[in-house]
N, C-alpha and C positions, 0 to 999 in steps of 0.2 A: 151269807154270813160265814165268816172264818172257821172253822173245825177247832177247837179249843181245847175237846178232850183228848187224851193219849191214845186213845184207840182210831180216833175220827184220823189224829195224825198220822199215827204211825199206815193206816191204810191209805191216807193223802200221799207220804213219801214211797211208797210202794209201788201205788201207782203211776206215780211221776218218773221214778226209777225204769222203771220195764213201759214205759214209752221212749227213757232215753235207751233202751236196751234195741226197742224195737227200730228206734231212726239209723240207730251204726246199723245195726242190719241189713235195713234197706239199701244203705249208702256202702254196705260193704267196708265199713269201717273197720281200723284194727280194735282187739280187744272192747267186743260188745257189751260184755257184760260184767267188766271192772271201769271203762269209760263215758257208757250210754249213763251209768246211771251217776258217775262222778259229777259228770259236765249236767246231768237233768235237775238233778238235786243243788247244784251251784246254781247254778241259774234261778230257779225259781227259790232259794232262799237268797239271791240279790234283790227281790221280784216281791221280798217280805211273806211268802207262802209258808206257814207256820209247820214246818217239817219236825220229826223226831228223828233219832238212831232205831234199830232194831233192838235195843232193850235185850233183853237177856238171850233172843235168839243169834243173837252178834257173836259171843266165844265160843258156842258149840260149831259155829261154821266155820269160825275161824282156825279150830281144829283138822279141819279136814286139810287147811294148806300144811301144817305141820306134817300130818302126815303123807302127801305128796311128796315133800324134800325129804323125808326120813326113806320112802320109798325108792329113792335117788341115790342111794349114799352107800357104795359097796366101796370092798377093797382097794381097788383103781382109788379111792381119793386118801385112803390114808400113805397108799403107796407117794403120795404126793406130799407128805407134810414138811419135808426139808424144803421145798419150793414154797410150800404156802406160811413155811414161818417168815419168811421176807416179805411175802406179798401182807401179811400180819402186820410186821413192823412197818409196812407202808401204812398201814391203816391209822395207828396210833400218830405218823407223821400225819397224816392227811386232816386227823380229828384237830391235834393240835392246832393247823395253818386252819382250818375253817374254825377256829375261837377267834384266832387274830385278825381275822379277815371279816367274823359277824358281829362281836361286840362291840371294837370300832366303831363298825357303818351304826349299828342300831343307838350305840351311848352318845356320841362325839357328833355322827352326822344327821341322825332322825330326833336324837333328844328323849330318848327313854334312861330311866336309871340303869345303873351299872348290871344290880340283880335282874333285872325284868330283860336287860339286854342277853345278859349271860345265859341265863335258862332257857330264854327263847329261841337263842344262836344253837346251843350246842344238841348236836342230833343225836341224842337216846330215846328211851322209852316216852311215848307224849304223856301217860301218867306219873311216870315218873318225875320228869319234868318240872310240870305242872304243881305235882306235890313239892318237891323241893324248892322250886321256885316261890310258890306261896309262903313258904315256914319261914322263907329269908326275907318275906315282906316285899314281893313280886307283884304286878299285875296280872292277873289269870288272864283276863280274856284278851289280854292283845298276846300276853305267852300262845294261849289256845291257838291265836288268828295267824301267830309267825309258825306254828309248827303246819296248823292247817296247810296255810299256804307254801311252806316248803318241802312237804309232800306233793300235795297237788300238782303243784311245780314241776316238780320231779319226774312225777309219775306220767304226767304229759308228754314232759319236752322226752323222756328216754326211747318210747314208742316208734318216735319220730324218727331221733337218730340213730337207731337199729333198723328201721325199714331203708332209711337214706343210707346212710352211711353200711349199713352188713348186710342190709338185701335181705332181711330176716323178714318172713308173713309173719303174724301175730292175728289172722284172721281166720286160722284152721283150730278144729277141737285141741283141748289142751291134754288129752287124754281119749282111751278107750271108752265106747260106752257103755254102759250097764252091763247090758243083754252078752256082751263080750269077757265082762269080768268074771270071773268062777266065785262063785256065791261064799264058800269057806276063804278067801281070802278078804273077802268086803267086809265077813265076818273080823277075821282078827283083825283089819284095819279099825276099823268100829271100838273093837276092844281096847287097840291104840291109842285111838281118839281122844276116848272118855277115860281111861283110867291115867292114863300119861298126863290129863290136863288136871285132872283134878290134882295126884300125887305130886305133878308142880306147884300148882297152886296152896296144897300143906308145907311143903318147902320153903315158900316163898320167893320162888323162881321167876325175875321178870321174864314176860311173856309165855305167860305160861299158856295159856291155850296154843300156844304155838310148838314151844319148845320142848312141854312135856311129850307130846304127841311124836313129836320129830324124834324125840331118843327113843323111844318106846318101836316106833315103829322101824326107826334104822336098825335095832338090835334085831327086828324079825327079818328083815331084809338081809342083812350079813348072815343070820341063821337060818335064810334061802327057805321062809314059810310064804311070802310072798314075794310075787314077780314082776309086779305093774304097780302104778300110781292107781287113786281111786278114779272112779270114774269122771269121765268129763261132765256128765250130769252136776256131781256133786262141786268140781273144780268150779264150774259155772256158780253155781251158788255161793261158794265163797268167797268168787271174785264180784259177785254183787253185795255181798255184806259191805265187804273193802270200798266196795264204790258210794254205798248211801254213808258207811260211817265218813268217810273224807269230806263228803259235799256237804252232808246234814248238818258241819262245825262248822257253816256260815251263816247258821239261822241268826235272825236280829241284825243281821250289819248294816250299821248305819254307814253313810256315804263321808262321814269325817273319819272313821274307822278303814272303810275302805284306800282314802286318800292316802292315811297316815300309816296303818301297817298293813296292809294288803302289798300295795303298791312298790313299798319297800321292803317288805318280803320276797316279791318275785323278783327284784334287782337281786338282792343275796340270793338267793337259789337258784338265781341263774349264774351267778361268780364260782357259786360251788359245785354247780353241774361241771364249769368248767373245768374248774380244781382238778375234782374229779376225774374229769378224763384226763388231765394232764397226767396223774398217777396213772390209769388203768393205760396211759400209751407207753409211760414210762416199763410198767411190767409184762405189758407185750411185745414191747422193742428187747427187752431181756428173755425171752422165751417160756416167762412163768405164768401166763394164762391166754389163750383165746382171747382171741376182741373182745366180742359180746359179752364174756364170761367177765372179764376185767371189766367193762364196763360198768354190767350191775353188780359188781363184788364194790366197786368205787364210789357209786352212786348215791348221796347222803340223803336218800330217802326212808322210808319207815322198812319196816322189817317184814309186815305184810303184803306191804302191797310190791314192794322190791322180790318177794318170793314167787307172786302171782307174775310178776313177767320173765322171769328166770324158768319158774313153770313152762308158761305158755311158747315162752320164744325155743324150747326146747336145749336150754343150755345146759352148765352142769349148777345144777339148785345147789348141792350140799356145797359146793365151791362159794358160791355167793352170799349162800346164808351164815355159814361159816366167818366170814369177814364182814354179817352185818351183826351177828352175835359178839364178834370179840368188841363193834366199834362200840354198841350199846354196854357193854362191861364197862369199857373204861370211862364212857363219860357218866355212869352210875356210880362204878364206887372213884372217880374223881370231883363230884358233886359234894360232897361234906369237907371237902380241902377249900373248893370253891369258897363255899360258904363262909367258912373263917375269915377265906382273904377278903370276901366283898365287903362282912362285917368290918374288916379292918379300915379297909377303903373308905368306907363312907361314917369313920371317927372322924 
């Protein structure tokens, strides 16, 4: 008999997860414990296996990647902002050409309405999204299915072309461990954590488990109170969060669902992987970022899980997040412009 209750579940997804954690391991796979449990938890919600998310344990982890990038982020990169306002303005070029490039496919070629196309295409925040997509008389769950999936997407295929293509491992700890961190600084990181998230969260800062953390702890970082990222222990765990929240937004798909935006979501997110790189070669051919760094600064995938490989791969995090924060700004506050024109559109 199925597990029906939220506890039976959320221990069902748990365990399914940390068997996929355990098969990359075995197999030596890159990034075990953002992929073992992506790919376990997709699978077995293809499979109908009645999975949950992690429920409230999901933002407290997800703080901890905030603070890794905030731990990143010294002098050297502000010394950089005349170069990275270009690399900026490519960003807003890049959001632009991936509207034109997704509402098309998704209105004209797949046959969803204009709003459901727009909200689903454009890569900001997935609740943000989602909300705004709704209020404009959207469909949620194929919105849900196109963001799912063009994360996923993303968050696969980049892996790939940074071991093929930069020779990058993604297989080694993403961080010291524990037993090597000095205890008063896991201390202030901790304090980071928790109070940067929540005083974002009174703001009303999207992404605030993420960003509050990240300002909070960059300021102790420039203020040289801390020296290191948190520990690999903890980076592991919330690159497992990231893996069951991705995979566990395929519970229920039915196989018309699958055919019709699955299928045609990873065509789009594999046009804008390309995109993508088109820009991040364009500002490497101009001497304004690193490969790999351009890469994931370009990459239209979510904000966390694009931090956990910028982490891991050992680039520069606050470079990347930096250009995943400004793209999420503008398709936020260009969301209420949207909406007028759609309502226009479909008078």
């Amino acid at each position: 008999m199925a597990a029906t209750g939220i506890w039976p579940r959320r221990a069902a997804t748990i365990l399914i997860a940390l068997v996929g954690v355990f098969v990359f391991q075995a197999l030596d796979l890159p990034l075990p414990w953002l992929l073992g449990p992506l790919l376990a938890c997709l699978l077995a919600a293809f499979a109908q296996v009645p999975l949950t998310g992690l429920g409230a344990a999901a933002p407290p982890l997800r703080t901890i990647l905030g603070v890794a990038v905030g731990a990143t982020i010294t002098p050297a990169l502000f010394m950089r902002l005349d170069e990275m306002s270009i690399t900026l303005a490519m960003v807003a070029g890049l959001t632009a050409m991936i509207g034109l490039v997704g509402v098309p496919w998704f209105h004209r070629v797949c046959g969803f309405d204009r709003v459901t196309a727009y909200y689903g295409t454009m890569p900001g925040g997935l609740q943000d999204m989602l909300i705004f997509g709704q209020e404009a008389g959207g469909d949620v769950r194929a919105m849900s299915l196109m963001h799912a999936t063009r994360v996923a997407t993303i968050v696969i295929a980049a892996p790939i072309v940074m071991e093929l293509w930069f020779d990058l491992s993604l297989t080694g700890p993403a961080g010291a461990p524990a037993r090597e961190t000095p205890l008063h600084e896991m201390a202030i990181m901790a304090v980071c954590a928790i109070v940067g998230w929540k005083l974002a969260e009174r703001t009303g800062l999207f992404g605030a488990s993420i960003l509050g953390p990240l300002i909070l702890t960059a300021a102790a970082s420039l203020g040289d109170l801390i020296h290191q990222r948190p520990p690999a222990e903890a980076i592991a765990l919330a690159q497992f969060a990231v893996g069951v929240a991705v995979g566990s937004r395929y519970v229920g798909l039915t196989f018309a669902e699958f055919r019709r935006i699955v299928l045609a979501s990873i065509v789009y997110s594999l046009a804008i992987l390309g995109l993508g790189g088109a820009f991040a070669w364009a500002a490497v051919s101009a001497g304004l970022a690193e490969p790999a760094a351009a890469l994931l600064a370009f990459a239209p995938g979510g904000q966390a899980e694009i931090a956990v490989l910028a982490i891991v791969a050992g680039v520069d995090a606050g470079f990347v997040v930096a250009h995943h924060v400004f793209r999420m700004a503008l398709v936020i506050m260009g969301a209420p412009v949207a909406m007028g024109l759609m309502r226009k559109w479909e008078k």
